[in-house]
C-alpha positions in Angstrom: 0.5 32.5 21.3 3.5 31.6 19.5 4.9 34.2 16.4 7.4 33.0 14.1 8.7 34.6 10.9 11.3 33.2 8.1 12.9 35.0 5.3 11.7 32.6 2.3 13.2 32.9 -1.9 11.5 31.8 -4.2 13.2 30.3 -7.6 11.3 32.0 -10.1 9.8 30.5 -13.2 11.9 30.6 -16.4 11.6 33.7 -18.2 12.3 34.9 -22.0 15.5 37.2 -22.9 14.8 37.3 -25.9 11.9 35.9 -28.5 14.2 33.3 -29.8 17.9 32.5 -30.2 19.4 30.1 -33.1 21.9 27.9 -31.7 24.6 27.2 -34.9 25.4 23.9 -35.3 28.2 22.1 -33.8 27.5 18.7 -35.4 26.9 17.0 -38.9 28.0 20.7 -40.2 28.9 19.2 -43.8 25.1 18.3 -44.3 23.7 21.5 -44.3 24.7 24.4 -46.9 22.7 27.2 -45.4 20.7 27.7 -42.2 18.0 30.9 -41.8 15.4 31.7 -39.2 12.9 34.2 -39.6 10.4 35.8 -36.5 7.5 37.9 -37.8 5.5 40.2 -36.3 2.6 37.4 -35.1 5.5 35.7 -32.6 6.0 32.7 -35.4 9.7 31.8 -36.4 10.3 29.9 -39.9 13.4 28.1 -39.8 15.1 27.3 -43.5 17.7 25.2 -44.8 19.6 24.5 -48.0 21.3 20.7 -47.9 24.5 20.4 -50.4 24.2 19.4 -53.8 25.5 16.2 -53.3 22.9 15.7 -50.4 19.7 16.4 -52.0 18.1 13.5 -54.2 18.7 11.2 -50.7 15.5 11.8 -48.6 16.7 11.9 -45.1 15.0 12.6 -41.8 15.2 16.0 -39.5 14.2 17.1 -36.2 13.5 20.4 -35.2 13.3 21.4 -31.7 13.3 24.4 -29.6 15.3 25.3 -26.2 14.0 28.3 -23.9 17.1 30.6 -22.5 16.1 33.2 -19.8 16.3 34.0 -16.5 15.0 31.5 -13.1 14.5 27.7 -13.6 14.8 27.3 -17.0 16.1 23.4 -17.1 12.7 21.7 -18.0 11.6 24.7 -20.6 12.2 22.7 -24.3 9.5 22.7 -26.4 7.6 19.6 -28.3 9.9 18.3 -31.2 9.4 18.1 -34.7 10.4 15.5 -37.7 10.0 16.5 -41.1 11.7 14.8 -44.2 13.5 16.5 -46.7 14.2 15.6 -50.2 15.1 18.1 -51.7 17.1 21.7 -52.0 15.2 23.2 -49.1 12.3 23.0 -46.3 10.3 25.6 -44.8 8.5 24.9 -40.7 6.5 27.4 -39.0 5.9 26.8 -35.3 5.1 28.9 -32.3 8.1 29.4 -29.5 7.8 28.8 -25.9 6.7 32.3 -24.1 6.4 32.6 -20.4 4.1 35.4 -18.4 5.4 37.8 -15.7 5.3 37.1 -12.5 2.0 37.3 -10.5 2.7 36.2 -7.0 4.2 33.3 -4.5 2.8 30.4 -3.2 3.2 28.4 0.4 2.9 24.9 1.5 2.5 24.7 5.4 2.7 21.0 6.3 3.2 19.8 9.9 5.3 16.7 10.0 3.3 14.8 12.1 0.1 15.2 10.3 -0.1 14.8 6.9 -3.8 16.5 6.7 -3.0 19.6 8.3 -1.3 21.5 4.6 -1.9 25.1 4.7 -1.7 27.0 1.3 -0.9 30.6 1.4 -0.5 33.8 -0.7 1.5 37.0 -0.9 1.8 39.9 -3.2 5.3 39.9 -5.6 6.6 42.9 -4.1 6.6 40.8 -0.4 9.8 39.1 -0.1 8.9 37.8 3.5 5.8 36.3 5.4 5.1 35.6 8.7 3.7 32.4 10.1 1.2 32.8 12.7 -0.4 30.3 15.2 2.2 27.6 15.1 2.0 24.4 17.5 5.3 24.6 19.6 7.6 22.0 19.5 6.4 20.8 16.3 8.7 20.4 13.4 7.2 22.1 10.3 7.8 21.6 6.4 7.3 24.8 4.3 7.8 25.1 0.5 7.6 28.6 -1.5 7.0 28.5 -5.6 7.2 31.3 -8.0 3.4 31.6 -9.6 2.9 33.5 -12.7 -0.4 33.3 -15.6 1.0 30.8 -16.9 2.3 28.1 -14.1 4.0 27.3 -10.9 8.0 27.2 -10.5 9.5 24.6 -8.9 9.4 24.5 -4.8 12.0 25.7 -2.7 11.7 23.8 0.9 12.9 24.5 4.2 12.6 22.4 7.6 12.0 23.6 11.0 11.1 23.2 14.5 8.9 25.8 16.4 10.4 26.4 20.4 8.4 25.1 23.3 6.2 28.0 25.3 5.4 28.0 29.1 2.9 25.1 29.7 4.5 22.9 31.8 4.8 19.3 31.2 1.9 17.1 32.8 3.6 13.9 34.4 1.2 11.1 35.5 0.4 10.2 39.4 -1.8 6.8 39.5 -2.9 4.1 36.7 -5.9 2.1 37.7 -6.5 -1.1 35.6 -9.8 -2.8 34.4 -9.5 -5.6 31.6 -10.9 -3.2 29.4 -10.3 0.2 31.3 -7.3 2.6 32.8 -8.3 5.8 35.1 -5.7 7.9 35.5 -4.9 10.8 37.8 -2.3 13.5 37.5 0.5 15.2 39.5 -0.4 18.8 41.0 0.9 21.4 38.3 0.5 25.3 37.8 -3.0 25.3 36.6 -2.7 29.2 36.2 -1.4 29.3 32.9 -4.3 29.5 30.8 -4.6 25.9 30.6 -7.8 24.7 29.2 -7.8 21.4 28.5 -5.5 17.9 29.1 -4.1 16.0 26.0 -4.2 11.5 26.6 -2.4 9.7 23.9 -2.0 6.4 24.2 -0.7 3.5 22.3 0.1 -0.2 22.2 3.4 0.9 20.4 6.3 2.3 22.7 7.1 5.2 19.9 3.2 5.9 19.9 3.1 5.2 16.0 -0.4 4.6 15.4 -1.7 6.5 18.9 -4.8 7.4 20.1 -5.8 10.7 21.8 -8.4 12.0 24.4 -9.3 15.5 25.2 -9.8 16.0 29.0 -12.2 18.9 30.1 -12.4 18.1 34.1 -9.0 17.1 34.9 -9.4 19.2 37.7 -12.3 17.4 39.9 -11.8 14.4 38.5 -9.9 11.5 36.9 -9.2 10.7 32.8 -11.2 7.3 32.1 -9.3 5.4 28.7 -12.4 3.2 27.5 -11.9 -0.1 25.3 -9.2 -1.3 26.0 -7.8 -5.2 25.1 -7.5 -7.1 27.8 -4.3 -8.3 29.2 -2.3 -5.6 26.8 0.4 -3.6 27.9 -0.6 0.3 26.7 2.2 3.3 26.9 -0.1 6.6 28.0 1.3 10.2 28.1 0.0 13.2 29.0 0.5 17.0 27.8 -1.6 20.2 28.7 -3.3 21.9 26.1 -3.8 26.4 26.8 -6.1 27.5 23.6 -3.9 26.4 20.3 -1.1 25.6 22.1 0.1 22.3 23.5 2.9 21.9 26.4 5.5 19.2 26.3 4.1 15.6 27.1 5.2 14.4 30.2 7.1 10.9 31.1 5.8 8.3 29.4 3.9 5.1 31.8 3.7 1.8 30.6 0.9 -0.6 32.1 -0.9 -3.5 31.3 -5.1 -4.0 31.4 -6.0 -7.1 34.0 -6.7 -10.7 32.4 -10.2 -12.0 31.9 -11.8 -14.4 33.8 -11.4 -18.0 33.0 -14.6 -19.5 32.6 -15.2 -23.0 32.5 -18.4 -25.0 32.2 -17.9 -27.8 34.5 -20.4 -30.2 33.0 -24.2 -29.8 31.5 -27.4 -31.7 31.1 -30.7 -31.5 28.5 -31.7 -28.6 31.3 -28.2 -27.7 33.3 -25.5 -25.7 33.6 -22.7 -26.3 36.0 -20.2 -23.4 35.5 -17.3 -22.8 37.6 -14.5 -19.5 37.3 -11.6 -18.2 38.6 -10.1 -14.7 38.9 -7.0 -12.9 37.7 -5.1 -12.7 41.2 -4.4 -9.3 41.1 -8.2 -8.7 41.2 -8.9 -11.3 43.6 -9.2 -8.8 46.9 -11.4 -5.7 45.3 -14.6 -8.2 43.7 -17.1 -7.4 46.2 -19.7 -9.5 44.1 -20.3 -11.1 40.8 -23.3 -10.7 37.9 -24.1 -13.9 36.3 -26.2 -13.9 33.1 -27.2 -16.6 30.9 -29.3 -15.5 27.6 -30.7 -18.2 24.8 -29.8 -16.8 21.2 -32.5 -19.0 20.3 -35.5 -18.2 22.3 -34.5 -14.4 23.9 -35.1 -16.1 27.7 -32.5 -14.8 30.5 -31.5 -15.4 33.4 -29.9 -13.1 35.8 -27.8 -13.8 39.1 -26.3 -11.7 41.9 -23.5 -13.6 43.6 -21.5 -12.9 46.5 -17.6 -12.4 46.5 -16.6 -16.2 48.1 -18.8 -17.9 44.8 -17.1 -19.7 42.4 -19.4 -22.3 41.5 -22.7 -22.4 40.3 -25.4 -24.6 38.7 -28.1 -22.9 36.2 -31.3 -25.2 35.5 -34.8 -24.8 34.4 -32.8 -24.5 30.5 -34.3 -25.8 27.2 -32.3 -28.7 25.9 -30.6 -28.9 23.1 -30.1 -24.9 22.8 -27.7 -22.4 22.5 -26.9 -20.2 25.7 -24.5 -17.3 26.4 -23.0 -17.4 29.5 -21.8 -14.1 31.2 -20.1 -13.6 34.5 -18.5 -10.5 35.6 -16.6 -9.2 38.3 -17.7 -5.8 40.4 -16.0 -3.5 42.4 -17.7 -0.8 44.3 -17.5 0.9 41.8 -17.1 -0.6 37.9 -16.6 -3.7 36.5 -13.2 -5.1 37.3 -12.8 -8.4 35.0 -15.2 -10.2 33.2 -15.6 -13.8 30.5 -18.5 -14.9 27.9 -18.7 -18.0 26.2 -21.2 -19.7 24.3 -22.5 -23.5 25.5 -25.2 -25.5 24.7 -27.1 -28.1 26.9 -27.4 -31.7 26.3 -29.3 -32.8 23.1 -32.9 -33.9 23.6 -33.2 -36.8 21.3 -36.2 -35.4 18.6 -39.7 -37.0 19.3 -39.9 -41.0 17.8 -41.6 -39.6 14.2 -44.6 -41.5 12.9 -44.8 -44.6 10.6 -44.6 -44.2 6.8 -48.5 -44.9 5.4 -48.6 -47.0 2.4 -50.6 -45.2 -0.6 -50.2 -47.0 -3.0 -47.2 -50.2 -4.7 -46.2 -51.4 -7.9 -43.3 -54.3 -8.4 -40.5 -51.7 -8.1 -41.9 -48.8 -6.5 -43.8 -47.9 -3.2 -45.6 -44.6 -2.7 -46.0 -43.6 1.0 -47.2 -40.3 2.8 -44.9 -39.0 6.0 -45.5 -36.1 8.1 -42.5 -33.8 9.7 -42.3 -33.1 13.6 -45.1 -30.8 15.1 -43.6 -30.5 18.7 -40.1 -31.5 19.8 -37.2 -30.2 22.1 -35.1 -30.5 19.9 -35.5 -28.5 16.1 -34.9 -31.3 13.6 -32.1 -30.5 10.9 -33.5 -33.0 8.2 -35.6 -36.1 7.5 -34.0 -39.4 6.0 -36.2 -42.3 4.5 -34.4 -45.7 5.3 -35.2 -48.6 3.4 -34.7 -52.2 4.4 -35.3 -55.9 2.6 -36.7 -57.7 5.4 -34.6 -60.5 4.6 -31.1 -58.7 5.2 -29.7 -56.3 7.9 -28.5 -53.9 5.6 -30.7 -50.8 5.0 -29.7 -47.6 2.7 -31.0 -43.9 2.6 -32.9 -43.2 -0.5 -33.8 -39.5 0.0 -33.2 -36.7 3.0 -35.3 -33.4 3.1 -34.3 -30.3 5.2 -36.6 -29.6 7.9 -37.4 -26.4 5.9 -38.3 -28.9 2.8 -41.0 -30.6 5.0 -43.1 -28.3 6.5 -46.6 -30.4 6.0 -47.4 -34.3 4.8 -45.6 -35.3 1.7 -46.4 -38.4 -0.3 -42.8 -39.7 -1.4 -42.5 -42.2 -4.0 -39.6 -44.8 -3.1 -37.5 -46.2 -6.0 -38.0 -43.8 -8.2 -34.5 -43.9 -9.6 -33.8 -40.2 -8.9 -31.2 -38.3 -7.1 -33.0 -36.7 -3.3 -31.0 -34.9 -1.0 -28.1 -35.9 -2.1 -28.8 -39.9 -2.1 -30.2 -41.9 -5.2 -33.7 -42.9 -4.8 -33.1 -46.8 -6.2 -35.3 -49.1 -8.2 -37.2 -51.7 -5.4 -36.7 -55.8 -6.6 -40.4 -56.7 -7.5 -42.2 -59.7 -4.9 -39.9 -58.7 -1.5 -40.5 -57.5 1.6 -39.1 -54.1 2.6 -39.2 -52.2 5.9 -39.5 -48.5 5.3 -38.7 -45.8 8.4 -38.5 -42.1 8.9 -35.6 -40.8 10.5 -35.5 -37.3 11.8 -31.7 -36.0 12.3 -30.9 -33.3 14.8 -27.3 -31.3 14.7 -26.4 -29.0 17.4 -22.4 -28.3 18.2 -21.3 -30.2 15.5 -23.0 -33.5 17.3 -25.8 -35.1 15.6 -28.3 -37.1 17.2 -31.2 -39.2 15.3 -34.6 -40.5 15.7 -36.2 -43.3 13.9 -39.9 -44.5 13.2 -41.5 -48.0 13.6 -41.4 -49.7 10.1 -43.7 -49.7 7.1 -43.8 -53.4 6.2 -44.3 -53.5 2.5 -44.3 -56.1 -0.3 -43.6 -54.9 -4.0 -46.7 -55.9 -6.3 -49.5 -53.6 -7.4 -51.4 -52.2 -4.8 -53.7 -49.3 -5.3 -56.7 -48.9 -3.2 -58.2 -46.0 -5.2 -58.5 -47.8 -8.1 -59.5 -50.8 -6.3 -62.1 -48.8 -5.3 -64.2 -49.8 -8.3 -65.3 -53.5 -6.3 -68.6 -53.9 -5.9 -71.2 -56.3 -4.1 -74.8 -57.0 -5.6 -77.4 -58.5 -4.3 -78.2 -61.5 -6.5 -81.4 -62.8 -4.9 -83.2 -62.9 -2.1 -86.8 -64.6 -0.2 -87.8 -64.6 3.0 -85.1 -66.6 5.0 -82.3 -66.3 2.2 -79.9 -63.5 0.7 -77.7 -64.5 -2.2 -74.9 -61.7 -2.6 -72.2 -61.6 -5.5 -68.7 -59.2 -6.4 -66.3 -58.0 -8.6 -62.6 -56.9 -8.3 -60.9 -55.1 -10.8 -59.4 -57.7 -12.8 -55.6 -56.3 -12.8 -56.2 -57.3 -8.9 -57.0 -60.8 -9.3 -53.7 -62.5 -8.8 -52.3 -60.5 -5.8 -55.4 -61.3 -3.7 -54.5 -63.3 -0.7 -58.0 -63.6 1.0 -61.6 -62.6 1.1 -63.3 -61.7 4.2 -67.1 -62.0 4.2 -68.5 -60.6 7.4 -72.5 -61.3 7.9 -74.5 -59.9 10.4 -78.1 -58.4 11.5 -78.1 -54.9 11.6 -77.4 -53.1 15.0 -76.9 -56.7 16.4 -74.1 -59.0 16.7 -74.4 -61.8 14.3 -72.4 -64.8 13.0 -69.4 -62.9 12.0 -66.8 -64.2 9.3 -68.5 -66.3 7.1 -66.3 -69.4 6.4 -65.0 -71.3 3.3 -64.7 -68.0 1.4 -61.6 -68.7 -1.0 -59.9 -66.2 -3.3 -61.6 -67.4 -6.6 -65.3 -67.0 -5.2 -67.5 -64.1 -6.4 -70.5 -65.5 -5.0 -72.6 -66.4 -1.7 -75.6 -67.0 0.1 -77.3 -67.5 3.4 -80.3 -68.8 4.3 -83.0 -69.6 7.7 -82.5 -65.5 8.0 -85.3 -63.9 9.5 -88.0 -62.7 7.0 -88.5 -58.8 6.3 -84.9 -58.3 8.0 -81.9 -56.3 7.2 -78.3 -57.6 7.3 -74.8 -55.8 7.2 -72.6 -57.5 4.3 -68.8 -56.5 4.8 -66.8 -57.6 2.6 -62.8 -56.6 2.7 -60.4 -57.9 -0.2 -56.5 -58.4 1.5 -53.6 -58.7 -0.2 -50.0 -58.5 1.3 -49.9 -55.2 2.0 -53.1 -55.4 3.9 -56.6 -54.3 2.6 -56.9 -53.3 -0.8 -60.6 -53.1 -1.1 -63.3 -52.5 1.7 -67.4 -52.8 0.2 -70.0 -52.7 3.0 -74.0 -52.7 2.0 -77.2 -53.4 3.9 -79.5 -56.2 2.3 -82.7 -57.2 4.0 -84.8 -60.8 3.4 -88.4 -60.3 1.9 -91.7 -60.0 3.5 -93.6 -62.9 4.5 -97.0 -62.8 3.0 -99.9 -63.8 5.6 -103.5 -65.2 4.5 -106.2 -64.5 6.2 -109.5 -66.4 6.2 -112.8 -64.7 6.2 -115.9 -66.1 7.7 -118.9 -65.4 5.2 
């Protein structure tokens, strides 16, 4: 344990000879006639003044201000100032003076220099004019400063440097460095482990002066070696030693500088929607102590992982069985009999699966600029699809535009979509459609993965712009007009706002349960009427009858009409 003592003065605080002392003017003497200062008993001083005749109908500014004398530091003691005006004969200002307590004790700052949270602050009693300093680091350079403390304040510091003397630890210099890309283990050289030492000291750094160091304590130094942990690889690192007896820490031995092994270059060779081909090689001053390597590939997607044990002489190896289109960390590191020695991660991705073909657009409903159609979003694909485009095509050009894009997040379920709505969708502007053409509409589903985008595109919706709406064409009916026994006369009705986009009428006539004629012909567009006759009496028929337009079927009316009952006569005998 180290004892140190220093003889320390303290400046004291400035201290009052007297109450107060008037200064006589040295300057601008021919202003004032008379000066007076009075103290009463309460400590309060009343300064007067008389200016000359000649002076006193000019109003003029003054400033009073008050100046400490005494013993100690007494440079800083002047008190607040004070204008006043005078205008006449004379001017009276009471103030208080500036009075200092006695002295009630020192004060000391203990700072070590080379740690600016270790300050210390101590007291002693006035009568004390030395204090000893106990438990001092050796070979550390100290900063102490000693102020003169009274009731009222502190005196300024009074500061003295110095270094404490080195005791009888000896210094610890360093035997072996082993090297991991992360990892050092050191070992020591014998020393005199009789001397109370308790513990080892580790600093090291990436700086050769050790400014911004680290430190380890070592406990077992004596059964086995100091492991530094986290270390960049491929750095060079400066490591010291010192030993460490209770408070007291010996000199730090000679300083070894060494660098932490590279890591592993890892390539991947080439991939496929469910491969790997990965290939490494090894910094060479690892090459001969890898007695095997661990290989690890984990999705970030899906959690699955693979794990590989490979021997020394491998430096090539192919992964399958992966998911396309999906994220993988690849892992491969190098062991030793006893750690890991070196090892690389990167992050690759197989090949991208092309998202399933997504189904046609279904027509709902069309006017002469608009089309309203439903689509439905992905249920199962290998690949997760980033967004859905709708394309749209005249059938008469090559050129096609998108008119609206949904995140896959934005379609979850089917969506009816009207196209030409003159809107902005995703980012695209949903256009007016030319009334009487032929469009092709698609659904494309876009997949990004790696910055590579891949699409997939439905079959077309073939479309022509007039009104189209089979819910309200709904409303068509069929009636049966007459009827006998061998003849049905049916007749219809379209909703008339219908009437001009009908292309044809399809009549379909048959028995029930049975196969019959089929498509009755010579139906034209204009027709609401028809019959049939040499039917079979007291049988029912299947009417179908299907309205088309050019966007296929705009009205469906199916009904069952049967001919009538043949009436027999019989004859009685009388």
């Amino acid at each position: 344990m180290l004892i140190m003592s220093e003889s320390l003065t303290a400046l004291p605080v400035c201290t009052a000879l007297l109450l107060f002392v008037w200064v006589p003017l040295t300057e601008a003497s021919d202003i004032f006639q008379s000066v007076g200062i009075k103290v009463d008993t309460s400590a309060q001083v009343t300064v007067n003044w008389t200016l000359y005749p000649e002076l006193e109908p000019e109003p003029m500014n003054i400033t009073l201000w008050s100046k400490l004398l005494g013993q100690g530091d007494c440079s800083n003691q002047t008190g607040p100032s004070l204008l006043v005006t005078a205008c006449y004969n004379s001017y009276k200002n009471i103030f208080d003076p500036i009075i200092k307590g006695e002295l009630s004790t020192y004060e000391l700052l203990v700072t070590r220099t080379d740690s600016v949270n270790s300050n210390t602050t101590l007291s002693w009693p006035t009568n004390a004019t030395t204090y000893t300093l106990r438990d001092l680091y050796p070979s550390t350079s100290y900063i102490v400063l000693v102020t003169y403390v009274n009731s009222i304040g502190k005196g300024p510091y009074s500061q003295i440097n110095f270094t404490t003397l080195s005791n009888s630890l000896p210094a610890v210099e360093i035997a072996t460095m082993t090297m991991t890309y992360s990892t050092a283990t050191v070992t020591f050289e014998p020393f005199d482990s009789s001397l109370g030492i308790t513990s080892l000291t580790l600093a090291y750094s990436q700086f050769q002066d050790f400014n911004s160091s680290e430190f380890i304590k070592i406990t077992n130094f004596k059964n086995s070696p100091a492991i530094l942990n986290q270390l960049s690889p491929d750095t060079v690192y400066y490591i010291k030693a010192a030993a460490v007896s209770g408070d007291d820490v010996g000199p730090y031995g000679s300083v070894a500088q060494v660098r932490t092994l590279k890591l592993i270059d890892l390539t991947l060779v080439s991939m496929t929607r469910n491969c790997f081909f990965l290939a490494w090689m090894l910094p060479t001053d690892v090459l001969m102590s890898v007695t095997n390597f661990t290989l690890t590939v984990t999705s970030l997607t899906y959690g699955l992982n693979y794990q590989l044990i490979l021997d020394q002489s491998t430096y090539l190896k192919a992964v399958c069985e992966l998911r396309p289109s999906t994220l993988y960390n690849v892992t491969i590191v190098a062991n030793n009999k006893d750690r890991v020695v070196s090892l690389a991660t990167a992050n690759f991705s197989t090949d991208i699966a092309l998202p399933t073909t997504p189904l046609t657009p279904v027509l709902l409903r069309s006017t002469n600029a608009t089309v309203t159609i439903a689509i439905e979003p992905l249920k199962v694909t290998d690949a997760p699809v980033s967004s859905y485009q709708i394309v749209v095509q005249p059938r008469s050009s090559k050129d096609s535009y998108v008119c609206a894009e949904f995140t896959s997040n934005e379609m979850t379920n089917k969506t009816h979509f009207l196209v030409g709505e003159r809107q902005m969708v995703g980012g695209y502007f949903n256009q007016a459609l030319i009334p009487n053409v032929y469009y092709l509409i698609f659904l494309s589903a876009k997949f990004l993965l790696d910055n590579i985008t891949s699409t997939n595109t439905s079959l077309p919706l073939e479309v022509y712009t007039e009104l189209f709406d089979p819910q309200v064409a709904m409303s068509t009916s069929l009636t049966l007009t007459s009827r006998n026994t061998t003849c049905i006369n049916v007749s219809w009705s379209v909703p008339r706002e219908f009437e001009k986009v009908i292309t044809e009428l399809k009549l379909n006539f048959a028995e029930s349960n049975k196969s019959g004629p089929g498509i009755s012909p010579g139906i034209t567009v204009t027709m609401t009427t028809h019959f049939w006759c040499g039917l079979t009496p007291s049988t029912t028929y299947n009417i179908d009858l299907s309205v088309m337009t050019r966007n296929g079927v705009l009205a469906r009316v199916v009904h069952d009409f049967s001919t009538g009952e043949t009436i027999r006569i019989y004859l009685l005998s009388l």
